[in-house]
C-alpha positions as CSV (number, residue, x, y, z in Angstrom):
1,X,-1.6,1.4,-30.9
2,X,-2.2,-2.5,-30.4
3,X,-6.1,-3.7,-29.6
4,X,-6.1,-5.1,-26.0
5,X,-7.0,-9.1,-27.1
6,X,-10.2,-10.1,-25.1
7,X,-13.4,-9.8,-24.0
8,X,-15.1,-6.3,-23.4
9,X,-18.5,-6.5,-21.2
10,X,-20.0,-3.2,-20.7
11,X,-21.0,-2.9,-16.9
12,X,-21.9,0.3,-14.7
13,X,-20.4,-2.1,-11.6
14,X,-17.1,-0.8,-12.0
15,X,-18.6,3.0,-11.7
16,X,-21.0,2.0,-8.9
17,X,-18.4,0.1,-6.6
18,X,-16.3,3.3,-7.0
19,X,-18.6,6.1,-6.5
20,X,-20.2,4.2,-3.7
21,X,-18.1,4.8,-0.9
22,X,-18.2,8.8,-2.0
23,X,-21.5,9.1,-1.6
24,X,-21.3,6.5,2.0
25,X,-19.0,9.5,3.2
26,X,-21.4,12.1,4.7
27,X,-24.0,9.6,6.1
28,X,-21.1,8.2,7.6
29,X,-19.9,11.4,9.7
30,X,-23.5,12.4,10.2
31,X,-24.3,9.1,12.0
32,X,-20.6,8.8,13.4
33,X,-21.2,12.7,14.6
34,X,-24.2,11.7,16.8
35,X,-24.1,8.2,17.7
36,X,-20.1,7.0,16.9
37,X,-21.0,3.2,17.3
38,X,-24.0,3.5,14.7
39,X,-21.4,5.1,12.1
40,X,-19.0,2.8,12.7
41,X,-20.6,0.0,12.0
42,X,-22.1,1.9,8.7
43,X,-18.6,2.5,7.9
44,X,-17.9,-1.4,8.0
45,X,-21.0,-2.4,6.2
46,X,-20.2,-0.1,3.4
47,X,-16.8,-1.5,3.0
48,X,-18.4,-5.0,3.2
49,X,-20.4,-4.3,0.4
50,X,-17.7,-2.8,-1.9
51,X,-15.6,-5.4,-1.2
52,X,-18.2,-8.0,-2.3
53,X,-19.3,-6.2,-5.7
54,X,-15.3,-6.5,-6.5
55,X,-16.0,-9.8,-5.8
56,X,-18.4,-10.4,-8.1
57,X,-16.9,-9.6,-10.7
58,X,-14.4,-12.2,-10.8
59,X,-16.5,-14.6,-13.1
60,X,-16.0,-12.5,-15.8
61,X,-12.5,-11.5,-15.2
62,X,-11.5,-15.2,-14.7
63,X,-12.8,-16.1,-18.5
64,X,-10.7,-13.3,-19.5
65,X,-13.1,-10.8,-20.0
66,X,-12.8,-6.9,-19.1
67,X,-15.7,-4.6,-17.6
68,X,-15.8,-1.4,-18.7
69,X,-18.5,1.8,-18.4
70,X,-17.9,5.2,-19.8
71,X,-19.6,8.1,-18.5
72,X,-19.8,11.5,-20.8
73,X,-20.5,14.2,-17.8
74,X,-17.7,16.2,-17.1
75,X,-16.8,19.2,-20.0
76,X,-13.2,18.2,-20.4
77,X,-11.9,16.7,-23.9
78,X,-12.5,13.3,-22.7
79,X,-14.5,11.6,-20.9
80,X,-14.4,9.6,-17.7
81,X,-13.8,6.0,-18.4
82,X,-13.9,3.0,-16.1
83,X,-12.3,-0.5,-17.0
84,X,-11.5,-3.4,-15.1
85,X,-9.3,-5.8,-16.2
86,X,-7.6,-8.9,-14.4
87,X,-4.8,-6.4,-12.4
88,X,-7.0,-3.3,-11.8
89,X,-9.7,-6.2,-10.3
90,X,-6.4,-7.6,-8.4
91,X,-5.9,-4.2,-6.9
92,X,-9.3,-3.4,-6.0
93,X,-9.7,-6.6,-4.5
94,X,-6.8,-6.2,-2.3
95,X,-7.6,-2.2,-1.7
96,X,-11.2,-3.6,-0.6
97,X,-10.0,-6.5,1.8
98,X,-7.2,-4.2,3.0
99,X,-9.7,-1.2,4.0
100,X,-12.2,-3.6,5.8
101,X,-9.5,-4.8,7.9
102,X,-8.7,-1.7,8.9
103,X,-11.4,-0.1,9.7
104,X,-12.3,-2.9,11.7
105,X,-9.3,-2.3,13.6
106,X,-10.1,1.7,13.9
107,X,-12.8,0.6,16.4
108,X,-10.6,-0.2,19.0
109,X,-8.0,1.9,18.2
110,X,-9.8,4.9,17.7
111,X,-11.8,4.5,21.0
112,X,-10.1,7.5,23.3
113,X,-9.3,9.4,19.9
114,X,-10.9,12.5,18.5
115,X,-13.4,13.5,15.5
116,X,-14.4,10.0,14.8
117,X,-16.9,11.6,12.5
118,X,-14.3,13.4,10.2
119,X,-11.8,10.2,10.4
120,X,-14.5,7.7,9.3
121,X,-15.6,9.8,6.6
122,X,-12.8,10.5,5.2
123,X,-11.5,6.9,5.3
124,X,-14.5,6.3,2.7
125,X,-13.3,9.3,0.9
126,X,-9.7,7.6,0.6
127,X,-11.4,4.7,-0.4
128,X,-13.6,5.9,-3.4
129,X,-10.1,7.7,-4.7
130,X,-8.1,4.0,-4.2
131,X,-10.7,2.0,-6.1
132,X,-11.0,5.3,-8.8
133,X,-7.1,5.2,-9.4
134,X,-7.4,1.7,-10.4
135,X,-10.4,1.3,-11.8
136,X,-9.9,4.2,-13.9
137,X,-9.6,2.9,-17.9
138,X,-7.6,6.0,-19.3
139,X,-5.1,8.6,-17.7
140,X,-7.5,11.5,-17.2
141,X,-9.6,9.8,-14.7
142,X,-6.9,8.2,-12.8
143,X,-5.2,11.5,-12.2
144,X,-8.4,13.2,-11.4
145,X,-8.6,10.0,-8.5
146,X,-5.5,10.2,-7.7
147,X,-6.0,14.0,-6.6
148,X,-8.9,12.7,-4.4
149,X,-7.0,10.2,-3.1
150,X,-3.8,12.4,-1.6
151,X,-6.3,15.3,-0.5
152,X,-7.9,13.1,1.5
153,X,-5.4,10.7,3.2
154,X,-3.4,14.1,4.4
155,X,-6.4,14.5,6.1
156,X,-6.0,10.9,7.6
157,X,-2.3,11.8,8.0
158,X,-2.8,14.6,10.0
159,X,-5.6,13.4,12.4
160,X,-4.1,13.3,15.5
161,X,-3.7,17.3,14.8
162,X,-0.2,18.0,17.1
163,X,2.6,19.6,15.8
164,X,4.7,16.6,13.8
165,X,1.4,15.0,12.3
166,X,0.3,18.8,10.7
167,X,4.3,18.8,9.6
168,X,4.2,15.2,8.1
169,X,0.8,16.0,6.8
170,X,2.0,18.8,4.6
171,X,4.7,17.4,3.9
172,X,3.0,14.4,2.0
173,X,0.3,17.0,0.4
174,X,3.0,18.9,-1.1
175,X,4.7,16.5,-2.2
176,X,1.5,14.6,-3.7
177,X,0.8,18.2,-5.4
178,X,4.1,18.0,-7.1
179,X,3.3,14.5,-8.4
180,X,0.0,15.6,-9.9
181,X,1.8,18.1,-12.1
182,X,4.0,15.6,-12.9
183,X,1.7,12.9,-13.6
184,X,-0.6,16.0,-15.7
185,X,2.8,16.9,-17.7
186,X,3.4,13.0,-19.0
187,X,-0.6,13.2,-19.5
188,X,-0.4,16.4,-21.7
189,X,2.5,14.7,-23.6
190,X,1.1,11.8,-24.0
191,X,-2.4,13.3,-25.5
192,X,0.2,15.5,-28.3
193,X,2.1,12.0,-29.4
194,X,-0.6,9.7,-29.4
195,X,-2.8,12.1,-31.2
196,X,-5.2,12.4,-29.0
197,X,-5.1,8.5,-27.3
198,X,-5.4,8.5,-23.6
199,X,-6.8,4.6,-22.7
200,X,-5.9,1.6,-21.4
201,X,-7.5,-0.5,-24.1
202,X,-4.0,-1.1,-25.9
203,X,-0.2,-1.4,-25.7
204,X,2.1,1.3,-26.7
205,X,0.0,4.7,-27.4
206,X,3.6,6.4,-27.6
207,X,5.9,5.1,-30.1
208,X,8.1,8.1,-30.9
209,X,11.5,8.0,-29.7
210,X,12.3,12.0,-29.2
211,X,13.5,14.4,-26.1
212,X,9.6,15.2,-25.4
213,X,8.5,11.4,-24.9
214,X,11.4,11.0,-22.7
215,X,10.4,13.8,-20.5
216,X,7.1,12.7,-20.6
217,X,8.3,9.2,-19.5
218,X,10.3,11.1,-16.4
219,X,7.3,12.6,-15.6
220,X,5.5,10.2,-15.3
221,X,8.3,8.6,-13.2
222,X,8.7,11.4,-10.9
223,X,4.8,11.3,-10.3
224,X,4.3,8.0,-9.6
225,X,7.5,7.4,-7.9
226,X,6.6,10.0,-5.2
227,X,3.8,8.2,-4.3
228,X,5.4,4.8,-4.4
229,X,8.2,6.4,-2.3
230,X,10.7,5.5,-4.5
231,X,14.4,6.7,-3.7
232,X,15.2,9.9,-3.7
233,X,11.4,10.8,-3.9
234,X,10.9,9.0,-0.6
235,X,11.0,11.8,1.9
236,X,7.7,12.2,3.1
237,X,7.0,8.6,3.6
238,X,9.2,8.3,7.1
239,X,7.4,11.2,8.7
240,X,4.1,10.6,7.1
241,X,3.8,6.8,8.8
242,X,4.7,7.3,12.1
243,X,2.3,10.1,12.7
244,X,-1.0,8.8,11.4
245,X,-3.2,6.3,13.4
246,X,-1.8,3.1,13.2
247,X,-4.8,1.7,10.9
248,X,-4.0,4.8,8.1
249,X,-0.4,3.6,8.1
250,X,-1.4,0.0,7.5
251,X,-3.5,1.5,4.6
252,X,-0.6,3.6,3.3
253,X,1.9,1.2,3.9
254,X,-0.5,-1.5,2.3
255,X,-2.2,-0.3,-0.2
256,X,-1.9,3.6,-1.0
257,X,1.9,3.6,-1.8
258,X,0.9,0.5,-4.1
259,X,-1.4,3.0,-6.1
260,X,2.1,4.7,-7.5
261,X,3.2,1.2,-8.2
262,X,0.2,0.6,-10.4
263,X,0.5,3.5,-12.1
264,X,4.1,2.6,-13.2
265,X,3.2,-0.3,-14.6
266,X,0.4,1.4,-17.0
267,X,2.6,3.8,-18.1
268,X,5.4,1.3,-19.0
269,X,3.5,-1.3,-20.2
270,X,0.6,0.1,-21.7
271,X,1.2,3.8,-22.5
272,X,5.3,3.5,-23.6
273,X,5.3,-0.5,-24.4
274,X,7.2,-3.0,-23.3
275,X,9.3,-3.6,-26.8
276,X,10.1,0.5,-26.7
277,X,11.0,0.8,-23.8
278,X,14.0,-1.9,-23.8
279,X,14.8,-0.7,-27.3
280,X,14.9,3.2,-26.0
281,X,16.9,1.6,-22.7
282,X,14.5,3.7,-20.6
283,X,13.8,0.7,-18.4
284,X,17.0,0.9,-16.7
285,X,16.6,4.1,-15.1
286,X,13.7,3.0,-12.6
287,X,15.6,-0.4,-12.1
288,X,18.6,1.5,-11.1
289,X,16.5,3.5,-8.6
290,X,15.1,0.0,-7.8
291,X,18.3,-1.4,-6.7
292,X,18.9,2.3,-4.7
293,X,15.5,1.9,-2.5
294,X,15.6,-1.5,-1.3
295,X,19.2,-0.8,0.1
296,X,18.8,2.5,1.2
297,X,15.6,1.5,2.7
298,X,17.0,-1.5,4.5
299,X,19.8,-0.1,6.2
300,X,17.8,2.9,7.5
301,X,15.6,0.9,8.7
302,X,18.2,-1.0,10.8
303,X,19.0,2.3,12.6
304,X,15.3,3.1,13.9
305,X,13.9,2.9,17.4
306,X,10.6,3.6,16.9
307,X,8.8,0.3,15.9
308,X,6.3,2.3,13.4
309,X,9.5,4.7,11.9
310,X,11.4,1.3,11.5
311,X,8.2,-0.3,9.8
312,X,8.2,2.7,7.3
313,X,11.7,2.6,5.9
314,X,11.1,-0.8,5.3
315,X,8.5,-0.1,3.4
316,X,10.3,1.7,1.3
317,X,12.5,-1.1,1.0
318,X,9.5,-3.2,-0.4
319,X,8.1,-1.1,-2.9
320,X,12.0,-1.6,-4.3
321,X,11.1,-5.2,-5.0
322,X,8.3,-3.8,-6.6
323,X,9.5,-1.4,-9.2
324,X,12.4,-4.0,-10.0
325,X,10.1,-6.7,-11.2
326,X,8.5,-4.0,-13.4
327,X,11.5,-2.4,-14.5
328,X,13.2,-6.0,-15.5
329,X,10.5,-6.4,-18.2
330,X,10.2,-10.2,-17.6
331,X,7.3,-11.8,-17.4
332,X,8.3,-14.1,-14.3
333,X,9.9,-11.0,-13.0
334,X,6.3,-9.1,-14.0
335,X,4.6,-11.8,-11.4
336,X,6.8,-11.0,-8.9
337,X,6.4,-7.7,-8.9
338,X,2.5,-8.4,-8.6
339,X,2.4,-11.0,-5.8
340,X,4.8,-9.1,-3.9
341,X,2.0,-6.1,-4.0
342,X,-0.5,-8.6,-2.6
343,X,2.1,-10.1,-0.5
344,X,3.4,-7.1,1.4
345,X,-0.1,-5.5,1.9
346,X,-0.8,-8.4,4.2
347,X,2.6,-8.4,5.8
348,X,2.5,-4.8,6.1
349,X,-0.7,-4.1,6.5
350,X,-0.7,-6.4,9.8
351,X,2.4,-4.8,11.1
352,X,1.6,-1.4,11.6
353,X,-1.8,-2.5,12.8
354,X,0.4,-4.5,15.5
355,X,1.8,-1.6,16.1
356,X,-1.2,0.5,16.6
357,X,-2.2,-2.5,19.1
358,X,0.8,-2.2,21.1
359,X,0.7,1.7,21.0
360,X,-2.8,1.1,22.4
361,X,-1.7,-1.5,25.3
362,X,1.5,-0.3,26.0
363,X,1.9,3.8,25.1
364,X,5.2,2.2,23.7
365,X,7.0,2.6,20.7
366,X,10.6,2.5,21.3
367,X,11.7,-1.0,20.6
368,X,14.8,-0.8,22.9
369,X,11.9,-0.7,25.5
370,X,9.5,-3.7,24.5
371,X,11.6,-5.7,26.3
372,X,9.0,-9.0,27.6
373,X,6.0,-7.6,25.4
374,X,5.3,-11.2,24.0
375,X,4.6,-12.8,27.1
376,X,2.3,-10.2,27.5
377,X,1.1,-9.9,23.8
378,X,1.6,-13.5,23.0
379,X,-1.1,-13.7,20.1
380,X,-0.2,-10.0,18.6
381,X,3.9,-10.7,19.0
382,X,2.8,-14.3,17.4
383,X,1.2,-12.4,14.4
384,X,4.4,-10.6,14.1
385,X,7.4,-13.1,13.9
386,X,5.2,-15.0,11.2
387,X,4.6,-11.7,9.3
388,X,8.6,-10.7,10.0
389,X,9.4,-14.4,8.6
390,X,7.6,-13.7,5.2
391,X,9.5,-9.9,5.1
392,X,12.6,-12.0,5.3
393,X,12.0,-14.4,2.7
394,X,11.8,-17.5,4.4
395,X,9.7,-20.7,2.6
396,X,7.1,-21.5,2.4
397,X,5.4,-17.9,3.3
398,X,4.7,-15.3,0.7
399,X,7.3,-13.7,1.0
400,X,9.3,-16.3,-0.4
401,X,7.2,-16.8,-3.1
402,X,7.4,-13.1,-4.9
403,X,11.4,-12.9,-4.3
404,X,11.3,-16.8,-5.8
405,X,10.0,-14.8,-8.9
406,X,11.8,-11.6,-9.0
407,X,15.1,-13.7,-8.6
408,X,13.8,-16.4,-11.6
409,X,13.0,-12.8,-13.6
410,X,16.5,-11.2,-13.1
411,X,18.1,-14.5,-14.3
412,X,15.6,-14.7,-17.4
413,X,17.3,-11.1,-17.8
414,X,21.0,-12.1,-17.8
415,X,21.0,-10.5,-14.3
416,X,22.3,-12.4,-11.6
417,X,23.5,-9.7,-9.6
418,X,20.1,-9.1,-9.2
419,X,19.6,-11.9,-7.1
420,X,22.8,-11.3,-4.9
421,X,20.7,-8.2,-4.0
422,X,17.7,-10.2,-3.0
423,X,19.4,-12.0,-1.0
424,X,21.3,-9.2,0.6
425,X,18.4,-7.2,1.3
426,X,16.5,-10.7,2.8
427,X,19.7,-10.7,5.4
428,X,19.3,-7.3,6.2
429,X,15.4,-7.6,7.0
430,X,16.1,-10.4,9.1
431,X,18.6,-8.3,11.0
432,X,16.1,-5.5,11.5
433,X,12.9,-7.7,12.1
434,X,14.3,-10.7,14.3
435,X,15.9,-8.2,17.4
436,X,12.3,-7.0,18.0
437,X,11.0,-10.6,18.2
438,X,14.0,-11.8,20.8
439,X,13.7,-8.4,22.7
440,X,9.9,-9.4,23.0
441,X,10.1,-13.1,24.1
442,X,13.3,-12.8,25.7
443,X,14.6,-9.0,26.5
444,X,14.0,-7.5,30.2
445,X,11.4,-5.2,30.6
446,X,12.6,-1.6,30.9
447,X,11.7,2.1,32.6
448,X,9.2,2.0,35.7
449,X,7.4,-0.7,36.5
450,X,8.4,-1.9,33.3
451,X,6.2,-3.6,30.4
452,X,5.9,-6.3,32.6
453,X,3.9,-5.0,35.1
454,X,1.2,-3.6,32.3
455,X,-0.1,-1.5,35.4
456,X,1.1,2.0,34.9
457,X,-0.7,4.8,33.3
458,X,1.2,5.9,30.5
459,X,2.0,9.3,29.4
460,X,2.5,9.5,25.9
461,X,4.1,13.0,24.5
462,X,4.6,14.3,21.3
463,X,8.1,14.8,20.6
464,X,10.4,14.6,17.3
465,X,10.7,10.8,16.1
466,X,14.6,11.7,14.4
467,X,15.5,11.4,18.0
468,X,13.6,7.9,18.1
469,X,11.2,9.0,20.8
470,X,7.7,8.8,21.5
471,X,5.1,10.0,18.9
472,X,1.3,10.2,19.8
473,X,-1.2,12.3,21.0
474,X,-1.2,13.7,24.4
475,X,-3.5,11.2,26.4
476,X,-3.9,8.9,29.7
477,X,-4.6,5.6,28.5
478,X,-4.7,2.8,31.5
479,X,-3.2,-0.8,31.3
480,X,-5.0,-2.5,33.4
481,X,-3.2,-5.9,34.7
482,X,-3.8,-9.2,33.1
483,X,-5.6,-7.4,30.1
484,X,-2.6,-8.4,28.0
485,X,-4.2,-8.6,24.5
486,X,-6.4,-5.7,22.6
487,X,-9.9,-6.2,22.2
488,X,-11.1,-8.7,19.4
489,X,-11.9,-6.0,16.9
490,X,-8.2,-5.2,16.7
491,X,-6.9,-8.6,17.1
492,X,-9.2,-10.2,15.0
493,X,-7.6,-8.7,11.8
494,X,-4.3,-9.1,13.0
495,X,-4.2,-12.8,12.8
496,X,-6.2,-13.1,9.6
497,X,-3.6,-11.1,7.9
498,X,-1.0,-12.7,9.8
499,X,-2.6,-16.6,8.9
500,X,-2.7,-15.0,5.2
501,X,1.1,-14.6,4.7
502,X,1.5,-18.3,5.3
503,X,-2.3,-20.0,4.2
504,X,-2.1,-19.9,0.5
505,X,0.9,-21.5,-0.5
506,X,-0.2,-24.4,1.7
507,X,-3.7,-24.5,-0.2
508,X,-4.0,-26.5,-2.9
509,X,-4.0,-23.6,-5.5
510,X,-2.5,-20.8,-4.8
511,X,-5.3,-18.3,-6.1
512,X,-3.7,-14.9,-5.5
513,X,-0.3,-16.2,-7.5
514,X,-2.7,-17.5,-9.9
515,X,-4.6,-14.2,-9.9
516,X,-1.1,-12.4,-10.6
517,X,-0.2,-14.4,-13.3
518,X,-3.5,-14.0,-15.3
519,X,-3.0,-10.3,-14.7
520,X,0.8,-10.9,-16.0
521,X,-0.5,-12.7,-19.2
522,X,-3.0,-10.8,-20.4
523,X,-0.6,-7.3,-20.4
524,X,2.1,-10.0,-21.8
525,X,0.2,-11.3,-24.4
526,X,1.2,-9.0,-26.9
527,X,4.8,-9.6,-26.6
């Protein structure tokens, strides 16, 4: 195994920012349980702080250093071992930023909801197992965190508790359960071939080319794919979306699926290597399933009625552009692939939460029936055609930015077909993404009354979304007229997350693509 090059600072931070929110989680639904607003606002200020540890630690990251702890109190061969280097501070970063947004937005949202106590706990729960999955510094602890984290987002899945969110629910459990095995059988092979080596400290801990590092390899594949939602191991990512509260899906959506993503490129680049893995031809197995998700995702997504059903096949479009820039093994491509996690969580990440807004407003989430919403809506449908514009590709937002990379990474790869397909897929989010912003500004409200009347109390049933109808909780929520917008707690980080897909590429430096391509480097270095 190759030595990791750079700087290693023992730190308990990394441990302590991680554990935090786990031990937040039952002051949290105590206080929520007895006086909600007091819990909420614990909830926040735990986030807060997590966020701003992570942030801390970007002096040290920034001169190339790493942060590691590691922690000898669990009877198991090895030991639990935290490391942070310039892509797991990237993803904690964004996990943090991405939660605290959320959660922010939960307050409104979750106002005429239920068991604000076991949601707001829980959410901390999720968070502790986001930030342990990539803080984690060998394979033991990150599928020990990764446990925690799919036990308790099926919790957040199912919270609304009526028949499709318990289905969707166990759905996504089971299907996280498989991808633990999975993930424990490439672990297992990986401790035999290594002899013993389970860290993150190096490149290439497997260097055998034989049937049992293959399967280990597919193991690992099928595990992390699962959670990615990675064609054909998407299946529980369409159901599990549009039944959680909005704010979960923006954290599934933005961040969670992202976990699997992460985990891919550990094992590629850091457990298999880089150099075997393009030797072996391995590689092209994930980048054909690549190429699979971002079509199949797109066109399913052009057939869906329901806003947050449409939002989650795209998603699964995304995470496509993802695992191709890891799969191309370019370093350009590499960058991509990273940005374009940053980049979609805030795209993403502030579409479902617009959804959760208009769900709250409206009761409405067929978009055949959001006829006239943005004259209504103006500042949420605003947030969305800038957040739809990045999805597409268009310069200068984000969006642009990542597929600028991916398509510079397929060519350094002798693959220009590969850019033909970015460009395909950009055409087919723009036909998906712009009807819902010309039915909004320009269609003709529909059904009683209409969206533009605003006045009606809506009935929102719970009914099968394969048929594109409603899905919510049974509940009377009143639209009062001229109360167009949601409060300011739900709006409020709608348009920072909207203002982020475009703000930094007009900024001077561009420190989340700088950020990228530090984390890019120094797992490049070696090669």
């Amino acid at each position: 195994m190759e030595e990791f090059l750079g700087t290693k600072i023992a730190s308990s931070l990394p441990a302590i920012v991680m554990f935090f929110p786990f031990l937040a989680a039952v002051p949290a639904f105590i206080l929520t349980h007895y006086q909600r607003r007091m819990g909420e606002i614990f909830t926040v200020l735990v986030i807060v702080a997590a966020f701003a540890a992570i942030f801390s630690m970007y002096p040290t990251i920034a001169s190339g250093g790493v942060m590691y702890g590691k922690y000898l109190f669990l009877s198991i061969p090895y030991s639990i071992y935290f490391r942070v280097d310039a892509l797991g501070f990237f993803m904690g970063l964004l996990i943090s930023f991405l939660w605290l947004l959320a959660t922010i937005h939960s307050i409104g949202y979750m106002e005429r909801e239920h068991a604000h106590d076991r949601y707001y706990s829980f959410l901390l729960l999720s968070l502790g197992g986001c930030l342990g999955t990539v803080f984690a510094g060998e394979l033991v602890g990150f599928f020990l965190f990764f446990e925690i984290m799919a036990l308790s987002s099926f919790v957040l899945i199912s919270h609304e508790e009526h028949p499709y969110a318990m289905f969707a629910g166990t759905k996504y459990l089971f299907m996280c359960i498989g991808a633990g095995l999975a993930i424990f059988f490439g672990i297992i092979v990986t401790y035999h071939l290594s002899g013993g080596m389970l860290t993150f400290d190096g490149f290439g801990l497997i260097k055998e080319n034989s049937m049992l590092s293959f399967l280990g390899f597919l193991a690992f594949l099928i595990g992390m794919g699962i959670k990615a939602g990675v064609f054909p191991l998407h299946v529980w990512l369409p159901d599990a979306h549009p039944a959680a509260p909005s704010p979960v899906s923006a954290l599934l959506s933005g961040v969670m699926i992202k976990v699997g993503a992460y985990g891919m490129i550990r094992v590629f680049y850091q457990v298999y290597g880089f150099a075997f893995l393009r030797e072996t031809g391995w590689d092209r197995i994930p980048l054909v399933l690549a190429v699979i998700t971002i079509l199949l995702g797109s066109a399913l997504a052009l057939l869906q009625d329901d806003l947050k059903r449409r939002l989650a096949y795209s998603s699964i479009a995304q995470i496509g552009y993802i695992v191709l820039g890891i799969s191309l093994l370019s370093e350009r491509a590499f960058i991509g692939a990273v940005y374009h996690i940053f980049t979609h969580a805030f795209m993403k990440g502030c579409l479902f939460l617009i959804a959760g807004a208009i769900i709250v407003r409206t009761g409405e989430r067929r978009i055949s029936r959001m006829g006239g919403i943005g004259l209504k809506m103006p500042v949420t449908m605003i947030a969305f055609t800038l957040c739809s514009l990045s999805m597409v590709g268009i310069p200068p937002f984000n969006g642009f930015i990542s597929k600028w990379q991916l398509a510079l990474g397929s060519l350094d790869t002798g693959q220009p077909l590969i850019v033909v397909l970015l460009i395909l897929s950009s055409i087919i989010n723009a036909a998906y993404y712009f009807p819902i912003i010309t039915t909004a500004f320009f269609g003709i409200p529909k059904g009683k009354g209409g969206l533009g009347e605003m006045a009606a109390t809506v009935a929102i049933a719970a009914v099968d979304t394969q048929e594109g109808n409603n899905l919510a909780v049974p509940i009377d929520r009143e639209i009062g007229l001229g109360k167009s917008e949601v409060s300011l707690n739900m709006l409020v980080p709608i348009g920072i997350l909207a203002i982020g897909c475009l703000a930094f590429v007009l900024l001077p430096q561009n420190w989340p693509l700088e950020l990228a391509k530090a984390a890019v480097r120094q797992l490049f270095i070696q090669f």
